[in-house]
N, C-alpha and C positions, 0 to 999 in steps of 0.2 A: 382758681387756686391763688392764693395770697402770697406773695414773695418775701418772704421776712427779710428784712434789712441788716445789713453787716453793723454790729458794732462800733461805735466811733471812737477812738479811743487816742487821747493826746497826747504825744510823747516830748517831753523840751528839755533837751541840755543845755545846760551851763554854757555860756561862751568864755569860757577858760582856755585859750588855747582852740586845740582840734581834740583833744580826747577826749571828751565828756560826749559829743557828738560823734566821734569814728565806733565809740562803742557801743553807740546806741544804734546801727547801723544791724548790727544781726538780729537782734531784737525791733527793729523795725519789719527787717523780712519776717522774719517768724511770726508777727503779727497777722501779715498778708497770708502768709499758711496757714494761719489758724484760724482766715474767714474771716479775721477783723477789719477794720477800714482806719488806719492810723494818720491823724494829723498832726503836720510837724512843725512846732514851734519854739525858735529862740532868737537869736540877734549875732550881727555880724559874722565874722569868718564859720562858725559852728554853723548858723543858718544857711550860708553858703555853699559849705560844703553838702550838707544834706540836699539843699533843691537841687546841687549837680547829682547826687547819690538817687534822687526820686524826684525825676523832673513832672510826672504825673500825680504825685500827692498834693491834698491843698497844703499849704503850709503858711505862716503867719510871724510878722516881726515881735518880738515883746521889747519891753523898756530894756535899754542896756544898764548891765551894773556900770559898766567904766573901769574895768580893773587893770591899773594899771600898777608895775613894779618900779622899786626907787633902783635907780642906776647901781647903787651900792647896795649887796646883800645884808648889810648888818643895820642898814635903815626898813627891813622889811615890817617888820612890827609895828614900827610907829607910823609907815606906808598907810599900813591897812587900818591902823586906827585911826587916821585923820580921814580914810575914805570911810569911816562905817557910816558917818549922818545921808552919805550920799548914797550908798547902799541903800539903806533903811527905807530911805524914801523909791530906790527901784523897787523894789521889795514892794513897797505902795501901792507903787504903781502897778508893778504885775500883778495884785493879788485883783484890782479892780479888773482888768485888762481879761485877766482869766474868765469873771465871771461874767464878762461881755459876749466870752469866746466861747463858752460851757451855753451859752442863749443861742449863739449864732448861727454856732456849727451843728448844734444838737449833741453835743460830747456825753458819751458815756462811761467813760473813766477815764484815769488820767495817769501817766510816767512821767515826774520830774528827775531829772539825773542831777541832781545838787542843786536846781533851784527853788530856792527858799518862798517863797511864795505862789507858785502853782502847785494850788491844791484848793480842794471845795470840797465840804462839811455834808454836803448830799450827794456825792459819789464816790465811788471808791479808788484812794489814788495810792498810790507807789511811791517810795524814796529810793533812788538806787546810791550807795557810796557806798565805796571802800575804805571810809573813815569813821567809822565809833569813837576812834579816839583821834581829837584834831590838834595835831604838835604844833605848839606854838612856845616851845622852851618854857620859862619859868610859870606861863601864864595858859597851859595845856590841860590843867583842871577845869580852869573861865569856860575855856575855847572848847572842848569835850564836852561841857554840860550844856552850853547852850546850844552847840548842833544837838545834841540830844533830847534835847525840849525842842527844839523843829521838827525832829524824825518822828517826835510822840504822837503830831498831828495826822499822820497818816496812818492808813490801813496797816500797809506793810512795808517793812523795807528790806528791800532784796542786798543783797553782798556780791561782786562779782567776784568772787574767791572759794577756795574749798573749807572745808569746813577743821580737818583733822588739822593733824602735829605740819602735814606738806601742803604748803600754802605759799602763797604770796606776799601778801601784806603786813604778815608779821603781826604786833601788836595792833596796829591801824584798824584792822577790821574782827581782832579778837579780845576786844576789852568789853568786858562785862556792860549788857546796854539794859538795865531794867524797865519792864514795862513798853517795851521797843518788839514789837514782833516780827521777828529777822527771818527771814530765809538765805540760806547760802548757794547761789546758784552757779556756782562754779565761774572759773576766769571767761569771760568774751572776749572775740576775738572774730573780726568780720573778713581774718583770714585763713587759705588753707596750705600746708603743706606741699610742694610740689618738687618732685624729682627735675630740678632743670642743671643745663649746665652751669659753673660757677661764672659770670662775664665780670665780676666786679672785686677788685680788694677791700674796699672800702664804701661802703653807705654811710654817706652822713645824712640824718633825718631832724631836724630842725620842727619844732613847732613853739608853742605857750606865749604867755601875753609879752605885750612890749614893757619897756626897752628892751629886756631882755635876749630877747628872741636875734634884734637887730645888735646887739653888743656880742653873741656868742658865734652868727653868723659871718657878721665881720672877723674874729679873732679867725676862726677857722679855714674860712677863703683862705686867709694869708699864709697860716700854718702849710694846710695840705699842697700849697705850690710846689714846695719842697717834697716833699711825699714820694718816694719811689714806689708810685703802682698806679692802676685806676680805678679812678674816685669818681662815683656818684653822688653829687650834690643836689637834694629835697631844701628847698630854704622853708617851705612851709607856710610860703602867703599864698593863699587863695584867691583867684581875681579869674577875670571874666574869661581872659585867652592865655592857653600855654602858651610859656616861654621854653625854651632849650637855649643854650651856647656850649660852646668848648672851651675850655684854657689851660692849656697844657693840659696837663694831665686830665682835668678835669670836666664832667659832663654835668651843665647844671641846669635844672629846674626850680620854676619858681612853688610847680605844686604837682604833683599827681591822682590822674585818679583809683579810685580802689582796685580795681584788676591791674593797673598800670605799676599799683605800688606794691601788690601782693606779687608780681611775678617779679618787680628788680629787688625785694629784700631777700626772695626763695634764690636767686641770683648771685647774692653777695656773700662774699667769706665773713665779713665782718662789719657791723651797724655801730656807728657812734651816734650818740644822740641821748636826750636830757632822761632823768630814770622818773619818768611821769609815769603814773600807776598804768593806762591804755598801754604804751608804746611795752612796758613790760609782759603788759598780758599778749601783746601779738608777738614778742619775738619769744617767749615762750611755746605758744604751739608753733612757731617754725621752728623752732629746736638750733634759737642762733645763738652766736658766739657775738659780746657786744662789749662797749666801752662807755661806761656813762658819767656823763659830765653832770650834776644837778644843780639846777637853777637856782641862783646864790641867795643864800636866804627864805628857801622855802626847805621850811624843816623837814615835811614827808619826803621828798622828794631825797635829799639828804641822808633821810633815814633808810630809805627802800634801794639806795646805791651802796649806803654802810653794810647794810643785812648781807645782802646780795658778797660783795666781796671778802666779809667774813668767812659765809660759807662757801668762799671758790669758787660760786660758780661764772662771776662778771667782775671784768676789773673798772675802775673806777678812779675819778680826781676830781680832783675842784676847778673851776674854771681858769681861775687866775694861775693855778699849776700845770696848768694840761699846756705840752709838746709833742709833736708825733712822737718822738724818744719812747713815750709813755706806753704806744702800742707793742711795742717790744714783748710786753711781759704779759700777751693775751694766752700766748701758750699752756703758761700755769694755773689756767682758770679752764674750769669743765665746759663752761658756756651753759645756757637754760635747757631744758626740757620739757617736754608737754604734759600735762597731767590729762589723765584720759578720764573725761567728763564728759558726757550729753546731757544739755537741760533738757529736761520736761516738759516744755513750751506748752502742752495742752493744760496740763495741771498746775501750770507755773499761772497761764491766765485765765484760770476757772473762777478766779476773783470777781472777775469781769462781766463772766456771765451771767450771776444774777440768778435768784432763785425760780 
């Protein structure tokens, strides 16, 4: 009797940060349930995080984009347009890289989570975002059509959001995409809800690209010294051994891992931390109360802290405005809630399987 082989199928986020990889994290398991065999491919800290997530999967470096932020939020634009020649060419570079790795590994289909160049014309690949529409202030038409001529190139492109009026992302993932074959597969989130005692006032969770990351880090150490309560501090570098310290008040790590991090957020009354689409989707199904600061100069991020405090339910500041003072006024906001979604995982990757 012949043993039919599991599926190979490549899944690579973005090294943006940690969310494009924390989220691809459920969708990796569910893979593995559904009999497939997933290789894991991207670069730096996202890659990292994942071989700690799946130290038994193969998994593979790609060309890095390089993304970095300018110090100052109001040079972001001109940031990312002086880096697109060097993009362009990662982009290049990955698209060869892919098809070396579709030879090598034997891949039978393919998940990129925003990166723009894995994908191949003879199998059937996946775009995952939460962006149809990509804000980039005056120049958000440019920046929306041309992700959207990227997305055209694949199969399908999945939405991690719901579909109706009660959603997440707002405009972001509800702007008219033609000729774009979407599916809306509800928020992921590689966490679960847990009755624990409350041990924390504060979680500060820290992630996304530099300098940033180390500019908001910094202010906030200093901040919460002063802080009457206790503070768990996530700084959100990834490296090879945990760290822990104490200072005063505060308990801090350089990184956690996912059960490590799903029981201190189920833990905490309250999460400060940047309003990146991932980190919203997980304190959503935990049903947290948070404060977001968004990373200066990136419009979505900006807009999905705006939405959000609009409607009451998370408060929100700017970097350069935020004092603990600020947390004062968490009381007046409802905090998130979970929207009760189960994906389809069998029929979500029947793509895959092939006629």
């Amino acid at each position: 009797m012949q043993v039919q082989l599991k599926k190979r199928i490549l899944i690579a986020p973005l090294n943006w940060g940690l969310g494009h990889a924390a989220r691809c994290i459920p969708i990796i398991k569910a893979l593995q349930e559904q009999q497939f065999e997933p290789v894991i491919a991207s670069d730096g800290i996202a890659l990292l995080l994942l071989r700690k997530e799946f130290p038994d999967l193969q998994s593979i470096e790609l060309p890095s984009y390089n993304i970095r932020y300018p110090k100052n939020g109001k040079h972001f634009r001109l940031k990312m347009l002086q880096s697109s020649p060097k993009m362009a060419k990662a982009i290049k570079n990955e698209k060869k890289a892919i098809a070396s790795i579709i030879e090598d590994y034997k891949i039978d289909g393919i998940i990129s989570d925003n990166r723009l160049g894995v994908h191949h014309k003879k199998l059937p690949c996946v775009f995952i975002t939460h962006q149809l529409q990509v804000l980039s202030g005056s120049t958000t038409w440019l920046s929306t059509k041309l992700h959207q001529n990227i997305i055209k190139r694949f199969h399908e492109c999945w939405v991690p959001d719901n579909l109706g009026d009660i959603n997440l992302s707002g405009k972001l993932g509800h702007t008219p995409a033609h000729d774009i074959p979407l599916k809306y597969i509800g928020p992921l989130s590689r966490f679960k809800k847990k009755e624990l005692p409350l041990k924390y006032d504060v979680m500060v969770l820290l992630s996304g690209p530099e300098p940033q990351r180390t500019l908001i880090e910094n202010k906030l150490l200093t901040d919460f010294k002063t802080y009457n309560g206790k503070v768990l501090f996530i700084k959100g570098i990834i490296e090879n051994e945990q760290h822990v310290s104490e200072e005063k008040n505060l308990i801090i790590y350089n990184y956690m891992t996912s059960s490590e991090l799903e029981n201190a957020l189920n833990e905490s009354r309250l999460i400060v931390s940047r309003s990146g689409y991932t980190t919203l989707m997980d304190l959503t199904k935990l049903n947290k109360s948070a404060f977001f600061i968004p990373t200066p100069g990136q419009y979505e991020q900006e807009y999905l802290a705006e939405r959000l405090t609009e409607q009451g339910l998370v408060a929100s500041s700017k970097q350069d405005d935020f004092t603990i003072e600020k947390l004062d006024d968490i009381s007046s906001f409802k905090g998130l809630s979970a929207m009760d979604y189960e994906v389809n995982f069998k029929k979500l990757f029947s793509l895959f399987k092939g006629k």
